[in-house]
SERO-4910 file (N, C-alpha, C, O; in steps of 0.05 Angstrom, whole numbers):
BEGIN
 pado doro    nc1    nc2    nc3   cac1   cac2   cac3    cc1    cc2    cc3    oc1    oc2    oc3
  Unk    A    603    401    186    581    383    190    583    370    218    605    366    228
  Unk    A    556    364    232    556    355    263    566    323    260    562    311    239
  Unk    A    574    316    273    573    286    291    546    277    275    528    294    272
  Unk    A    542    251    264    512    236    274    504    218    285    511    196    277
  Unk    A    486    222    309    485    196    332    476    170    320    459    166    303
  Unk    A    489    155    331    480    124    326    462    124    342    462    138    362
  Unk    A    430     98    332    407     92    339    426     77    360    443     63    349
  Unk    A    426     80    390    431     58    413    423     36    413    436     17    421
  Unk    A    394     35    403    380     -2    403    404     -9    390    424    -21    400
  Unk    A    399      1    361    414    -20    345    438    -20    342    447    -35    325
  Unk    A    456     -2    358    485     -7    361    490    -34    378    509    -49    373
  Unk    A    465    -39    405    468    -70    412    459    -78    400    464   -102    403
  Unk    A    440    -74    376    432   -118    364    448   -115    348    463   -133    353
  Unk    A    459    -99    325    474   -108    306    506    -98    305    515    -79    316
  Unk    A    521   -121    286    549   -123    290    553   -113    261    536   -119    244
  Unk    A    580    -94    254    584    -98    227    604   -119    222    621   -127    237
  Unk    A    599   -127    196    615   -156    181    630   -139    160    632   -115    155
  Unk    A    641   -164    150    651   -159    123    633   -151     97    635   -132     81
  Unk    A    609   -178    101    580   -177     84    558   -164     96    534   -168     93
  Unk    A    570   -146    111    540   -132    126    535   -132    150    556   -126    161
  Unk    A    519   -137    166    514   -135    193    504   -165    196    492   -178    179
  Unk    A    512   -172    225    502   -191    236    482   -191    265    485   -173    282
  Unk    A    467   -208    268    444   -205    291    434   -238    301    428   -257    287
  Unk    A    433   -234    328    422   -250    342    391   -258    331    379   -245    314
  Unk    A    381   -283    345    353   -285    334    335   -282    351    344   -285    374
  Unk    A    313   -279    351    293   -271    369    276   -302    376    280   -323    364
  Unk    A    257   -298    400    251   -316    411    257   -332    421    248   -354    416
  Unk    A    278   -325    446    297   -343    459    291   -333    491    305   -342    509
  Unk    A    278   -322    495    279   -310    518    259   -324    541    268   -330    563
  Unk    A    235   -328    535    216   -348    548    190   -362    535    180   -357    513
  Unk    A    183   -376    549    162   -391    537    171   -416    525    156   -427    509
  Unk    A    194   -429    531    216   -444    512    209   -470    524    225   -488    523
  Unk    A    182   -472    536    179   -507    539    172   -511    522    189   -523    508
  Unk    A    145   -504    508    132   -512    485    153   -509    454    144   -520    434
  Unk    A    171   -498    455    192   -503    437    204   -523    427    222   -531    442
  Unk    A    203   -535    407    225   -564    402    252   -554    416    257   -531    420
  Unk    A    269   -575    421    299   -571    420    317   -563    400    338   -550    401
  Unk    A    299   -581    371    310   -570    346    317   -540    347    339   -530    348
  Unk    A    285   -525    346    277   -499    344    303   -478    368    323   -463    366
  Unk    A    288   -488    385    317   -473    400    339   -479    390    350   -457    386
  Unk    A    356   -499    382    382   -501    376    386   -478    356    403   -461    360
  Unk    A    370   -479    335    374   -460    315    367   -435    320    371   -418    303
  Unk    A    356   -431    342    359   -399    346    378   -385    361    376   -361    368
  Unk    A    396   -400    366    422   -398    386    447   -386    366    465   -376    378
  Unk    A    449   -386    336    457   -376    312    458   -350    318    442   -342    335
  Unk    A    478   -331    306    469   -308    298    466   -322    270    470   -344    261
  Unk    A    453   -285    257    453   -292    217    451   -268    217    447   -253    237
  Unk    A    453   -258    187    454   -238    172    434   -224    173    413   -234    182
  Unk    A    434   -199    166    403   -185    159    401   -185    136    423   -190    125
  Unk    A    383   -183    123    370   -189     98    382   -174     83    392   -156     98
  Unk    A    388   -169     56    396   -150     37    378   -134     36    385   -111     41
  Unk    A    357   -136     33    329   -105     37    328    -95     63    316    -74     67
  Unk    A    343   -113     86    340    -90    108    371    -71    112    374    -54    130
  Unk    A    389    -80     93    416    -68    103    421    -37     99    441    -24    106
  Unk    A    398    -27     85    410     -4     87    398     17    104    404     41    107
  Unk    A    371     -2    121    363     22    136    377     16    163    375     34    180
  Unk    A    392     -5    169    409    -20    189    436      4    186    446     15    206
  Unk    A    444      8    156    458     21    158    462     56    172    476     67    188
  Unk    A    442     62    153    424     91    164    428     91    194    436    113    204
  Unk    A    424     64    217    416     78    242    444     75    251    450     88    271
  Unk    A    466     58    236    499     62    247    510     73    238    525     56    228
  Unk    A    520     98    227    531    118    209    563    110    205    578    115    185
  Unk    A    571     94    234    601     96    239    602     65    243    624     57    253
  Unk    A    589     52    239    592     25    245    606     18    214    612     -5    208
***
């Protein structure tokens, strides 16, 4: 049986864990006046991916 390539996007956004993969959050990049400080603070987190998305997360890391 061949090698199977890992999806490249998502070898950078996601990490494997113990409980699954972990990921940065989106919407940090610009536009961040109109943002509370709250809002940004909390997007500065990584977190988990959802249990309904972990197995297509998984699918694109074969070896992760």
């Amino acid at each position: 049986m061949p090698k199977l390539k890992s999806n490249s996007g998502a070898s950078k956004r996601f990490k494997k864990t113990a409980n699954g993969f972990k990921h940065k959050q989106s919407f940090r990049r610009h536009i961040l006046t109109k943002k509370t400080t709250k809002r940004k603070r909390q997007l500065r987190a990584t977190h988990q991916v959802e249990a309904s998305d972990q197995a297509a997360i998984a699918r694109l890391l074969p070896y992760a």
